[in-house]
C-alpha positions as CSV (number, residue, x, y, z in Angstrom):
1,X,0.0,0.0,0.0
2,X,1.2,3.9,-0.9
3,X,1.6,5.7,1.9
4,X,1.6,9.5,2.1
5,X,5.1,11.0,3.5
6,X,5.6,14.7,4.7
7,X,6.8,15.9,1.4
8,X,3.7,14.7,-0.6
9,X,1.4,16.4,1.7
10,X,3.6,19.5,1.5
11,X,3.5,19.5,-2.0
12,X,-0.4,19.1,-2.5
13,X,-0.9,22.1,-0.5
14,X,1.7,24.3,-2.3
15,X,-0.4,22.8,-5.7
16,X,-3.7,24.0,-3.9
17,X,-1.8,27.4,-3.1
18,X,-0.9,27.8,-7.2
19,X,-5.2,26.8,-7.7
20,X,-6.4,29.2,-5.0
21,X,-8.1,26.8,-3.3
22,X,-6.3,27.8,-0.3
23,X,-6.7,31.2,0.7
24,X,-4.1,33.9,2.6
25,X,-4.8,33.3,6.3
26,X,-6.7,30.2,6.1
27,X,-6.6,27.7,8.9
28,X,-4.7,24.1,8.6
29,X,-5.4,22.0,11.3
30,X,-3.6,19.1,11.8
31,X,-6.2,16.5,12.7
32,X,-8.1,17.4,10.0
33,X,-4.9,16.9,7.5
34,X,-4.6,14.0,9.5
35,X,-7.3,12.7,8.4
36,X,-7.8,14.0,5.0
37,X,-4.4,12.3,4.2
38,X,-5.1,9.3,6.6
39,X,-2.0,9.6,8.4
40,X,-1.1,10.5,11.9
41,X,-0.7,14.0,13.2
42,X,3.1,13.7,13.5
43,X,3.2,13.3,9.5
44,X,1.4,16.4,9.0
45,X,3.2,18.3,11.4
46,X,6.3,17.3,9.9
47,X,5.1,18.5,6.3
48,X,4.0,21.5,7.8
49,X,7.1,22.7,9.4
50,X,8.8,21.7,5.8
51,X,6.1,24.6,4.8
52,X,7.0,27.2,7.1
53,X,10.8,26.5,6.2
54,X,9.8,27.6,2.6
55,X,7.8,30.1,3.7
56,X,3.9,29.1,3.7
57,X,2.7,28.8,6.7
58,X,3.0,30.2,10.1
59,X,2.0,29.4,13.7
60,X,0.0,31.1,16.1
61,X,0.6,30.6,19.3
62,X,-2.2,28.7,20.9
63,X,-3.5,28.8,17.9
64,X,-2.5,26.1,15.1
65,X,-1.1,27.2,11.6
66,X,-2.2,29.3,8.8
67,X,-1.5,29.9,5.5
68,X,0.9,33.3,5.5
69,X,-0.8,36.3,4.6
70,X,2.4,38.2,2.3
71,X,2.8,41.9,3.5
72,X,3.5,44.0,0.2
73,X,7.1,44.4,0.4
74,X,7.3,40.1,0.4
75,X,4.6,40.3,-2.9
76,X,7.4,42.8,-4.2
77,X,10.2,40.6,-3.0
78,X,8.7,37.5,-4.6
79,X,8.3,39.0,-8.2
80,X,11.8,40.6,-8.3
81,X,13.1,37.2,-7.8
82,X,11.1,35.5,-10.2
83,X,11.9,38.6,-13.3
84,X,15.8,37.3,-12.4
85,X,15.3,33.8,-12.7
86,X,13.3,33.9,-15.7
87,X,14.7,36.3,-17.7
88,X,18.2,34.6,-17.1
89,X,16.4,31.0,-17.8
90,X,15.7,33.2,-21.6
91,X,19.1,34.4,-21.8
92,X,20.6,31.2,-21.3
93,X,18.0,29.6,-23.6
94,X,19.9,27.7,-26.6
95,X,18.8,26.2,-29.8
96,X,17.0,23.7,-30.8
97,X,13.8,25.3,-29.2
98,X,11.3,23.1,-31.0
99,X,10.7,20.8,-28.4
100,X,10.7,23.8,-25.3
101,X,7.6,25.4,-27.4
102,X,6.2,22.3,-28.5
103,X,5.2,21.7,-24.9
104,X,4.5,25.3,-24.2
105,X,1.9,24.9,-27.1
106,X,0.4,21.8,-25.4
107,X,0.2,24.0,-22.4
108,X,-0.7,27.6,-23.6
109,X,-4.0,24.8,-25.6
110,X,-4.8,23.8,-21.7
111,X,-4.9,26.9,-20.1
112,X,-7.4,27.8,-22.6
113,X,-9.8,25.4,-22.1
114,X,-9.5,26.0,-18.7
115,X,-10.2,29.5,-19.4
116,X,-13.0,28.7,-21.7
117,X,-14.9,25.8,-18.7
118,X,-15.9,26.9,-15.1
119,X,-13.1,25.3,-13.3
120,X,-11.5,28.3,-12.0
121,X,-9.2,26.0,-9.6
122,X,-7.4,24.7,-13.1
123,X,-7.5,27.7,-14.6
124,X,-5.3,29.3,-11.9
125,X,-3.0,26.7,-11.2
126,X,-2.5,26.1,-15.1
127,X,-1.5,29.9,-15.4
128,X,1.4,29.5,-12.5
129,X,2.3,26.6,-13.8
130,X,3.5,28.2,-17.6
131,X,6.5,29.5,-15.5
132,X,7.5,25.9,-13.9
133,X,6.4,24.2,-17.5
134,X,9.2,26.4,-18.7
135,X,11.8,26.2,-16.3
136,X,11.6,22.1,-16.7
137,X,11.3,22.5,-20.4
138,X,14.3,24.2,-20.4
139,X,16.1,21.5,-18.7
140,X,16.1,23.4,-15.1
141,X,15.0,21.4,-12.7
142,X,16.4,23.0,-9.4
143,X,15.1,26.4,-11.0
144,X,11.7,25.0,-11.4
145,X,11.0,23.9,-7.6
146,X,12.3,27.5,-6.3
147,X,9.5,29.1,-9.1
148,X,7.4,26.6,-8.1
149,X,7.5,28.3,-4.4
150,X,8.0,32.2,-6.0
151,X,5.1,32.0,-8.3
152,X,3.0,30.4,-5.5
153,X,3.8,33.0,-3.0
154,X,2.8,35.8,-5.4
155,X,-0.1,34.0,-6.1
156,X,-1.0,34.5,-2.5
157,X,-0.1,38.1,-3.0
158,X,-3.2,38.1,-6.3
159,X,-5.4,36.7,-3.5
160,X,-4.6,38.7,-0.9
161,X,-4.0,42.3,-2.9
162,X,-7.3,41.3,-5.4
163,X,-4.8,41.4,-8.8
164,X,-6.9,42.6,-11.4
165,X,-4.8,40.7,-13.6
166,X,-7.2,38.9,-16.1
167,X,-6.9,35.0,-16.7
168,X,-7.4,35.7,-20.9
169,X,-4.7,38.5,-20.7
170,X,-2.3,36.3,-18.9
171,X,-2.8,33.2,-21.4
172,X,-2.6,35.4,-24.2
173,X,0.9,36.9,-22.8
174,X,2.1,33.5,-22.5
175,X,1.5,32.5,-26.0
176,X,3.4,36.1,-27.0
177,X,6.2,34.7,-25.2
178,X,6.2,31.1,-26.9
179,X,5.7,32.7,-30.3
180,X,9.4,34.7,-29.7
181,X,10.7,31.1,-29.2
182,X,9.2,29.8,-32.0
183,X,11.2,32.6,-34.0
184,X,14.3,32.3,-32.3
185,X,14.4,35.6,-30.9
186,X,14.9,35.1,-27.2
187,X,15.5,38.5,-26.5
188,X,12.3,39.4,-27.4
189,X,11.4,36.2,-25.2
190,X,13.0,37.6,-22.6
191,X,11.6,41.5,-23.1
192,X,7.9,40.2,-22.8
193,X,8.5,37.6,-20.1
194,X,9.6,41.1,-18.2
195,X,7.0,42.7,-19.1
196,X,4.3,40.2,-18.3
197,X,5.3,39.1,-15.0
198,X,5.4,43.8,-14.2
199,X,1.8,43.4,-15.3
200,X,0.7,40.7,-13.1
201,X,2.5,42.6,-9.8
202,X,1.1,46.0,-11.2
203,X,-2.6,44.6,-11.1
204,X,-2.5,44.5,-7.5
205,X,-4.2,46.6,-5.5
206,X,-1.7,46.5,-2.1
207,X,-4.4,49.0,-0.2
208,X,-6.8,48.0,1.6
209,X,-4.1,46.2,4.5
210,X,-4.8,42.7,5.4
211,X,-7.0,43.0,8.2
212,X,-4.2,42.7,11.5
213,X,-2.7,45.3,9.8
214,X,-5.9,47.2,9.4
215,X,-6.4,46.8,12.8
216,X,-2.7,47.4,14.3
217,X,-2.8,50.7,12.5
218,X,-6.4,51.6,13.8
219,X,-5.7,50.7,17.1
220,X,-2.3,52.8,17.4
221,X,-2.2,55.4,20.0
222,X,-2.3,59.1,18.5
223,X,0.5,61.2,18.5
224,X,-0.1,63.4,21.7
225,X,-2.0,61.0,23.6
226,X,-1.7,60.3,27.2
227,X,-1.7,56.8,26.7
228,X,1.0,56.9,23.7
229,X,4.5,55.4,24.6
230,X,6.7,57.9,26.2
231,X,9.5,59.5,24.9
232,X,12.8,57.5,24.6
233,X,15.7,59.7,26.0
């Protein structure tokens, strides 16, 4: 019999990250992992502390453990690392492409079925999912696991910061960059790779806060007030 180990289970919820299914500041608790997975609680809180090593989930004291909810400047820090890795995974890009976009085809025809049929869990985990295909297509296999974590921690930043970044726009960005393949011309590759993953951190909206911060800044004593922290000498 298959038995589920920590990494597998860590993996399925990094895959339900990239599909939205699992939201910024959603509860996991660990007897109901436990039991979703059918294996003990130890398992699961292995995989989850392989989780908040990478950067997905946090604990609350007394709590339990929650997806992260990014702040803005982790968002920001998340799509500058993912415009260096994958404009350098263009630069380096060699020839023959023909088998790179022949899979990119396969997966730019996938994302737009998705687009086209009401499973909006496929659509968005297919549209993350051009920038691993691409990476592995490539031939860059340690590159794809770290985009695999970068593109799914700014796709908690679209949940969190409501991108207005359109599923059709996105797919049809893709295929601009897989046509630039297809001619050779990986600068151009490169150029609207740049310019695609700017629009997708330019559609979100970082205001309002996430709600703590909503409330820490509500909440924070006025300048003047007698019950604002004194004065540091």
């Amino acid at each position: 019999m298959h038995s589920t180990n920590p990494t597998q289970i860590a993996q399925q919820v990094v895959e339900s990250v990239l599909a939205q299914k699992l939201a910024p500041g959603e509860r996991l608790g660990e007897q109901e992992l436990a039991d979703l997975f059918g294996v003990s609680r130890t398992l699961v809180r292995e995989a989850l502390m392989q989780l908040q090593a990478r950067g997905f989930v946090e604990v609350r004291p007394r709590r339990g453990w929650y997806v992260v909810e990014p702040s803005v400047e982790d968002a920001r820090d998340a799509f500058s690392a993912r415009r260096i890795i994958e404009s350098g995974i263009l630069a380096d890009a060699g020839t023959p492409l023909q088998a790179v976009t022949r899979r990119l085809r396969t997966h730019i025809a996938d994302e737009q079925q998705a687009i086209e049929g009401a499973d909006a869990a496929t659509r968005a985990f297919l549209l993350a999912d051009f920038h691993v295909c691409l990476a592995e297509a490539m031939g860059h296999r340690s590159l794809s696991d770290i985009l695999r974590d970068l593109t799914a921690r700014t796709t908690l930043a679209a949940s969190l910061y409501q991108s207005q970044h359109a599923a059709s726009q996105s797919c049809a960005e893709h295929a601009a960059i897989v046509e630039a393949l297809e001619s050779g011309d990986t600068a151009l590759a490169r150029e609207r790779m740049l310019a695609h993953i700017g629009n997708v951190e330019g559609a979100l909206n970082p205001a309002p806060p996430p709600l703590r911060d909503r409330l820490r800044e509500s909440l924070a004593p006025l300048a003047g007030s007698r019950h604002a922290a004194p004065a540091q000498d």
